[in-house]
N, CA, C and O of each residue as an XYZ file, in Angstrom:
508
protein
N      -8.794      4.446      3.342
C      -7.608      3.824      2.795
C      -6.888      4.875      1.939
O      -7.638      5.693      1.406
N      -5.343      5.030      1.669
C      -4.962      6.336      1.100
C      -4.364      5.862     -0.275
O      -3.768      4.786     -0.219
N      -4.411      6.381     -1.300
C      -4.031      6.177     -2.658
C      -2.982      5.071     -2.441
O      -3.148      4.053     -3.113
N      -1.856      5.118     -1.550
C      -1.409      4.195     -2.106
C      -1.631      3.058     -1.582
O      -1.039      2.267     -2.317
N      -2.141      2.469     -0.728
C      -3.034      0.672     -0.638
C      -3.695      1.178     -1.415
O      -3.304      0.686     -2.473
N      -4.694      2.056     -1.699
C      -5.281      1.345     -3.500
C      -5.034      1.005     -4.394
O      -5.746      0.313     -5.123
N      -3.295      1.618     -4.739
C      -2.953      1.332     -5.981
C      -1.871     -0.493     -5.922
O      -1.581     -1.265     -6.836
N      -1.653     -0.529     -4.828
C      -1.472     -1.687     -4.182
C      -2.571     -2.671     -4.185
O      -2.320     -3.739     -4.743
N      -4.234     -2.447     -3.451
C      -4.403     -3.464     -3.932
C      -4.856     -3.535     -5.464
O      -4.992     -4.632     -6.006
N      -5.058     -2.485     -6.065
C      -4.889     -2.355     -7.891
C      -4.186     -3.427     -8.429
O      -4.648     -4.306     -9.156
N      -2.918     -3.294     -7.988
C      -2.472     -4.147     -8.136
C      -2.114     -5.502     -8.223
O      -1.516     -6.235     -9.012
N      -2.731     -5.589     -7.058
C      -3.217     -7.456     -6.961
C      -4.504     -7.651     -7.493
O      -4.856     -8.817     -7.313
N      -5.330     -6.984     -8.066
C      -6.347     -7.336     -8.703
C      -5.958     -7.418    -10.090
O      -6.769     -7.843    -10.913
N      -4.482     -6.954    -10.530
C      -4.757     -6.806    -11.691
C      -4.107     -7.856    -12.165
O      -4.278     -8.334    -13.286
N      -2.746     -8.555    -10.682
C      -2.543     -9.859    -10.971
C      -3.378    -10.906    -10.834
O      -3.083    -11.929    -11.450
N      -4.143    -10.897    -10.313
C      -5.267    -12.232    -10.159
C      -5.926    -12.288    -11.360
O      -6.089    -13.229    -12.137
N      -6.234    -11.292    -11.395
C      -7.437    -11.365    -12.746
C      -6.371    -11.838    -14.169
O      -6.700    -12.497    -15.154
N      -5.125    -11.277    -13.863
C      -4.213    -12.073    -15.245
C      -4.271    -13.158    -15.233
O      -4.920    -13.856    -16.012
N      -3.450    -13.587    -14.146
C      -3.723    -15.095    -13.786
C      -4.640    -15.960    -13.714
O      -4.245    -17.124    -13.659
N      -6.130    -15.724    -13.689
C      -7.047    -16.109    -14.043
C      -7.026    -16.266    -15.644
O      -7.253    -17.385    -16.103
N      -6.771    -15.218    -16.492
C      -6.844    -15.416    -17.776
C      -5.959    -15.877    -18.204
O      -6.210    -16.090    -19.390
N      -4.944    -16.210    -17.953
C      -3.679    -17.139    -18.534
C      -4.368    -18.422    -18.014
O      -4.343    -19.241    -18.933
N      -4.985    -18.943    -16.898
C      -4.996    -20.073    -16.683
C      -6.142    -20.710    -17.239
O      -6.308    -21.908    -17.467
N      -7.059    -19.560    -17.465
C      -8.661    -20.115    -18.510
C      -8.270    -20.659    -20.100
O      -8.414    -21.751    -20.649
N      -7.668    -19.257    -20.588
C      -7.386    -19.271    -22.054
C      -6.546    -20.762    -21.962
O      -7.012    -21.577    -22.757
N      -5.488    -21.239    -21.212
C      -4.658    -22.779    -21.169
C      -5.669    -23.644    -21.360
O      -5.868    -24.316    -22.372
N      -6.368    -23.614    -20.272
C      -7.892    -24.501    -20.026
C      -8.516    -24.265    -21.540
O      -8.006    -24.789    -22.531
N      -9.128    -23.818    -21.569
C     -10.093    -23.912    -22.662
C      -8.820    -23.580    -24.464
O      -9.196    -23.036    -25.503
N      -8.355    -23.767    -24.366
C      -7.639    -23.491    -25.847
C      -7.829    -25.083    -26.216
O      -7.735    -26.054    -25.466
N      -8.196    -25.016    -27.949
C      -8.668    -26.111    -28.811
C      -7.164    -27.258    -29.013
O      -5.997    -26.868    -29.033
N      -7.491    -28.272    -29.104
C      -6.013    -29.239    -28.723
C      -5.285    -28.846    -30.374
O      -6.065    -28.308    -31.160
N      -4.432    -29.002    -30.667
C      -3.524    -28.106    -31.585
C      -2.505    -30.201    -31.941
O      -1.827    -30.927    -31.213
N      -2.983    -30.309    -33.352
C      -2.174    -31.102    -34.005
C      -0.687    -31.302    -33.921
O      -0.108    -30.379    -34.493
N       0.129    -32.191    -33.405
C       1.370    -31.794    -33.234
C       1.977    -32.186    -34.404
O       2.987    -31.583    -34.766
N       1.340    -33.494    -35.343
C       2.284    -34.121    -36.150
C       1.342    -34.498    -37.197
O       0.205    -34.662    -36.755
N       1.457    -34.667    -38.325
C       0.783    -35.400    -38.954
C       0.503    -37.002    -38.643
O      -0.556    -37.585    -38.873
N       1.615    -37.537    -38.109
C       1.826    -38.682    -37.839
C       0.599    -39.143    -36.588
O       0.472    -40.345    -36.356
N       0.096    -38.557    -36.144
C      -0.693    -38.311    -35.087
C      -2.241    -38.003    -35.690
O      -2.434    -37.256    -36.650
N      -3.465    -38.813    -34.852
C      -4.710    -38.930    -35.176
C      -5.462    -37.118    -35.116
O      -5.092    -36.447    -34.153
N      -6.010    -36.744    -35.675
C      -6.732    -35.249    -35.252
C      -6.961    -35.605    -34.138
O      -7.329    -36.700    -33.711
N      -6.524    -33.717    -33.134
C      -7.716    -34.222    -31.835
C      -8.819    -33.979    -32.105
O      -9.337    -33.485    -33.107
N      -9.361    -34.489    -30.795
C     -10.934    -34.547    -30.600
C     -11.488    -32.835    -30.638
O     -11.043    -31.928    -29.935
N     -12.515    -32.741    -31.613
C     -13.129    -31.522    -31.422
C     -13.298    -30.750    -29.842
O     -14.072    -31.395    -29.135
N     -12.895    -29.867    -29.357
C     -12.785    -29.202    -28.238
C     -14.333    -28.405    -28.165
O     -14.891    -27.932    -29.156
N     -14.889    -28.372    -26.744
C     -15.633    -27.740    -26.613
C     -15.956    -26.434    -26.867
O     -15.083    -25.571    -26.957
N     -17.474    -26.137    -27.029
C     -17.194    -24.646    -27.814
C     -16.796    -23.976    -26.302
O     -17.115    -24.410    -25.196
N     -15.836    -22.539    -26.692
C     -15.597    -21.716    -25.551
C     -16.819    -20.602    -25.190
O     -17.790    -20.105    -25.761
N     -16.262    -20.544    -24.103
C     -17.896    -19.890    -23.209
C     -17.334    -18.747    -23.083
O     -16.160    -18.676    -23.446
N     -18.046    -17.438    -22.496
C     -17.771    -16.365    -22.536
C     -17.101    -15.500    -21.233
O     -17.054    -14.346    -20.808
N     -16.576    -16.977    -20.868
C     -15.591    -16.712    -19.100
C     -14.030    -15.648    -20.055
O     -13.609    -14.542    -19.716
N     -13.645    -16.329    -20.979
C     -12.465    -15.583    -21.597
C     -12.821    -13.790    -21.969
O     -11.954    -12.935    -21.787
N     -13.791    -13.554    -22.339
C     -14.227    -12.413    -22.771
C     -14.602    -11.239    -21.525
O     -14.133    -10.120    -21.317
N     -15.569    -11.965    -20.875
C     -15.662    -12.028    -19.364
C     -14.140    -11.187    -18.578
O     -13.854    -10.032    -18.261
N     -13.583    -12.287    -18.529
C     -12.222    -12.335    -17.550
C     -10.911    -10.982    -18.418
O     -10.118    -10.276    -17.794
N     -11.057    -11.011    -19.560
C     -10.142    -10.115    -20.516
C     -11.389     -8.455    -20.146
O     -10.692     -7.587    -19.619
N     -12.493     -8.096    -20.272
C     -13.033     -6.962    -19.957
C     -12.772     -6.368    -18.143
O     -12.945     -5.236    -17.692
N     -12.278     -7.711    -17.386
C     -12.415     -7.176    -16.235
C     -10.820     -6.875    -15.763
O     -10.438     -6.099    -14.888
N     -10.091     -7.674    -16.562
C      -8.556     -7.014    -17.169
C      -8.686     -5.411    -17.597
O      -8.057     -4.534    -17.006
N      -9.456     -5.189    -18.544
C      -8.929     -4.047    -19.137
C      -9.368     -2.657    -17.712
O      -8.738     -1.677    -17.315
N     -11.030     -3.384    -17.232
C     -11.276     -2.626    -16.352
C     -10.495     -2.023    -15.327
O     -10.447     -0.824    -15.052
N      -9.572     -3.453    -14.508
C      -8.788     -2.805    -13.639
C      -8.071     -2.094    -13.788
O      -7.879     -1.104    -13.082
N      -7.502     -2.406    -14.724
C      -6.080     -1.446    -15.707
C      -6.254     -0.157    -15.899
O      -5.214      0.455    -16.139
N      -7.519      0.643    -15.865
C      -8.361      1.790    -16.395
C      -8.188      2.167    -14.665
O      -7.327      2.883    -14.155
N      -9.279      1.448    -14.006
C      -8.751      1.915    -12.133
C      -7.576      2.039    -12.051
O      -7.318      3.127    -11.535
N      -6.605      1.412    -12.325
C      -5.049      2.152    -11.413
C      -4.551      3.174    -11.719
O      -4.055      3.960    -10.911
N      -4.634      3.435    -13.734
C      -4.621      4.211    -14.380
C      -5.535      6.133    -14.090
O      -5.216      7.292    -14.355
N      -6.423      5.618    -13.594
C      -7.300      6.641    -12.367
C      -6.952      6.518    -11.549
O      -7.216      7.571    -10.969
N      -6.291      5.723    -10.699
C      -5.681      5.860     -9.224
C      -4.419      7.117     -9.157
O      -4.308      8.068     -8.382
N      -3.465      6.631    -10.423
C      -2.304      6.991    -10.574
C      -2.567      8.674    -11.311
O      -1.719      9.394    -11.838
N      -3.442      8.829    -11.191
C      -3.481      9.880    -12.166
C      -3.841     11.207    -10.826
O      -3.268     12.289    -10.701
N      -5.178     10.528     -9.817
C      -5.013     10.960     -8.697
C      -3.814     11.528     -7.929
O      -4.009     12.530     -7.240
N      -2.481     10.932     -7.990
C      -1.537     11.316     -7.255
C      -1.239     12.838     -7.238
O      -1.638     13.610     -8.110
N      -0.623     13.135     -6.339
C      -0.118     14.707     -6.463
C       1.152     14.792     -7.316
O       2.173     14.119     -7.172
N       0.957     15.551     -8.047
C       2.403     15.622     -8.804
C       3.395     16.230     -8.318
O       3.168     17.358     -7.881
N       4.481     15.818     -8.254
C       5.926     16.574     -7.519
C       6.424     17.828     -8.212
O       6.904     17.915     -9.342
N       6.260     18.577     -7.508
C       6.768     20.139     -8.128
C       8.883     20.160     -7.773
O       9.706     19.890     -6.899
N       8.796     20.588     -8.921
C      10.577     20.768     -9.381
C      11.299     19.544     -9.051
O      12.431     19.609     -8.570
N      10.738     18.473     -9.271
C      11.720     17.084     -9.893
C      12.102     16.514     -8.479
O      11.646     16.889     -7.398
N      12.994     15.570     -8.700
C      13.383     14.795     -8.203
C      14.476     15.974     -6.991
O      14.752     15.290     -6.005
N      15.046     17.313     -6.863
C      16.119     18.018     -6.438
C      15.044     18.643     -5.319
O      15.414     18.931     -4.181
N      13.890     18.790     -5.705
C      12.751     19.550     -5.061
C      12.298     18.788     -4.104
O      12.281     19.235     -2.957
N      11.819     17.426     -4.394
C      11.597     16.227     -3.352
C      12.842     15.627     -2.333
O      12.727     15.356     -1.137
N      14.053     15.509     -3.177
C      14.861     15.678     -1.484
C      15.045     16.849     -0.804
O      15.663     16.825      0.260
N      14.639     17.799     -1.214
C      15.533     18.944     -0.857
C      13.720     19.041      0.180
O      13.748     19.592      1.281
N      12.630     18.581     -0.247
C      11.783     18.023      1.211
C      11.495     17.111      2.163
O      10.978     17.239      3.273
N      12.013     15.912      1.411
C      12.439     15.260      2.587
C      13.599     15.402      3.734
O      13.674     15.150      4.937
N      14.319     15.850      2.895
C      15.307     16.692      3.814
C      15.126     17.652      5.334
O      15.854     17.583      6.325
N      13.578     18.782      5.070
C      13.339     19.221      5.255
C      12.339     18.845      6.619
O      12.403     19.245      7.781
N      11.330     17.831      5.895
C      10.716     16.307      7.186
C      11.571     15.344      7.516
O      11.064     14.659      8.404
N      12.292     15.088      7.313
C      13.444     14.502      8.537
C      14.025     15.444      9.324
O      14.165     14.934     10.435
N      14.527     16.807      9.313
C      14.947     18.028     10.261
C      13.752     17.927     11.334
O      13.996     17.740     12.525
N      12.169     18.092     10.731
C      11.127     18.812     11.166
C      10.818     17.377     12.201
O      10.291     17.381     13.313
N      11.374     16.112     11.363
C      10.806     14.859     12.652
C      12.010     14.670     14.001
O      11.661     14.111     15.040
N      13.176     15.112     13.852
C      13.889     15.191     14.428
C      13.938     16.210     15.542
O      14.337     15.992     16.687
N      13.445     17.439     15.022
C      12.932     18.492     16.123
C      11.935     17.895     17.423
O      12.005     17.886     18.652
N      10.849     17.348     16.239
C       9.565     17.102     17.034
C      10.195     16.066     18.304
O       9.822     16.183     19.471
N      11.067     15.187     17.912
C      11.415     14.041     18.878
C      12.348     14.470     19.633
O      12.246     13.946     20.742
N      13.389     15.320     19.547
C      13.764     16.283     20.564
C      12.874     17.032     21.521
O      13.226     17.017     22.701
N      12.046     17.525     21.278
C      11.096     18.486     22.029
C      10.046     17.974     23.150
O       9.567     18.520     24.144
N       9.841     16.270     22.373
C       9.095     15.294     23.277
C       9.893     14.482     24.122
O       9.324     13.716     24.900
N      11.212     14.542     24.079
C      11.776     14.078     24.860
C      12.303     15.065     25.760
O      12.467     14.671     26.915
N      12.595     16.207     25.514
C      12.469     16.997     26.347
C      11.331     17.678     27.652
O      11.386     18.078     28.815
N      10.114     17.436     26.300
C       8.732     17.606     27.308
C       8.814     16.276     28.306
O       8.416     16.457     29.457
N       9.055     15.624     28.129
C       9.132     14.059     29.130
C       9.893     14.507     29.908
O       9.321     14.566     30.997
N      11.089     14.939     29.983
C      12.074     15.413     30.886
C      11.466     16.127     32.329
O      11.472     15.936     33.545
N      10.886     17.182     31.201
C      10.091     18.297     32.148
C       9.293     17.706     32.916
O       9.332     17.872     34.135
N       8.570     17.041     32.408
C       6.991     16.247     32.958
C       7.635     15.648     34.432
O       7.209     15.999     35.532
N       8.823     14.606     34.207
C       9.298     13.980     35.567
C       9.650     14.795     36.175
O       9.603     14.417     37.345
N      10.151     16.164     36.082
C      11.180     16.822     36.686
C       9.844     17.835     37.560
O       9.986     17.986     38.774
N       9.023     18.258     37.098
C       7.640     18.585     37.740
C       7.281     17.928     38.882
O       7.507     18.245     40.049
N       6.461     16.596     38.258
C       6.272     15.435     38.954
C       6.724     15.196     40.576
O       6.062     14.996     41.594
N       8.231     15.322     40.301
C       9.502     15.180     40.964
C       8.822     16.395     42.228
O       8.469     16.118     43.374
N       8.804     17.665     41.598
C       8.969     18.572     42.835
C       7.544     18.394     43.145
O       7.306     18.543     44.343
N       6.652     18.153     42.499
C       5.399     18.448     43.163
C       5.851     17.235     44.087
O       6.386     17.815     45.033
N       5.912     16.176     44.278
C       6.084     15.122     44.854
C       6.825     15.368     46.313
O       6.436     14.920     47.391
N       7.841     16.085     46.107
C       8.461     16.711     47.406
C       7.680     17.825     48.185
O       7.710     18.251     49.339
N       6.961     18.113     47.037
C       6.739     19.504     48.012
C       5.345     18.729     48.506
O       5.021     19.501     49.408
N       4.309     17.693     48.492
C       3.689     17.221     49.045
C       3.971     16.629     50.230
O       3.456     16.938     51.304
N       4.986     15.567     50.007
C       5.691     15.174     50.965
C       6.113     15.995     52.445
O       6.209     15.546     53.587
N       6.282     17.131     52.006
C       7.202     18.428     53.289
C       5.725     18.924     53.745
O       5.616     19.479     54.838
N       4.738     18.757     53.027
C       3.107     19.354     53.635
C       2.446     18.380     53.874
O       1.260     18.594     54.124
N       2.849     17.208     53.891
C       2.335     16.054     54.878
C       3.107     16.058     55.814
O       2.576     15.530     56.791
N       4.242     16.441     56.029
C       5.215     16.004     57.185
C       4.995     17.091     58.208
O       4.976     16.922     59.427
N       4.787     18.525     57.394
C       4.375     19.741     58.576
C       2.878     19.494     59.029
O       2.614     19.829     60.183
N       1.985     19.012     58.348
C       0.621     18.754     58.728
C       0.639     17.563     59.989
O      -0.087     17.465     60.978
N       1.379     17.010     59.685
C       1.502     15.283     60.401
C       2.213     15.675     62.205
O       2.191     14.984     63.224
N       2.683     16.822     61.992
C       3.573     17.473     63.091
C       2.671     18.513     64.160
O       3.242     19.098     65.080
């Protein structure tokens, strides 16, 4: 797999695992008095160690992409340097697809005579 689907799926691990912790910490957060006018809530269960859990495997991923990204190759002379190579692989893909369509050309055009010239040495053999 090449750096970047890793840092891709990095990425979705690092949304799931948020989303997991936004949706635990909701879940388990202690009910919160709105009014005085209103009875205390009910004592909330003690919290378990899924939040602590789920926040270390946050920080973990965050540390992987952070090593993913660090992996990358760095671009030499900026942003003027990188078109001025892509520039350079679009010429070089454009050649290549000229040259194969040309080799195709050739290939039938071969093809072609060998094909005749079989033909004229079956017809003198056949005679």
């Amino acid at each position: 797999m090449d750096i970047i689907s890793q840092l891709q799926e990095q990425v979705n691990s690092i949304a799931a695992t948020t989303f997991n912790v936004f949706g635990t910490l909701q879940r388990d957060a202690p009910p919160v008095q709105l009014s005085l006018n209103y009875p205390d809530p009910p004592p909330s269960a003690p919290t378990t160690d899924e939040p602590k859990q789920l926040s270390a495997d946050l920080v973990k991923a965050a540390k992987q992409f952070d090593a993913l990204v660090a992996a990358l190759p760095l671009s030499d002379g900026g942003e003027e340097a990188q078109l001025k190579r892509i520039a350079q692989l679009r010429w070089r893909t454009m050649l290549l697809a000229k040259n194969s369509i040309s080799n195709k050309r050739l290939q039938r055009r071969s093809l072609s005579k060998s094909r005749s010239y079989l033909d004229k040495q079956l017809t003198i053999a056949s005679t």
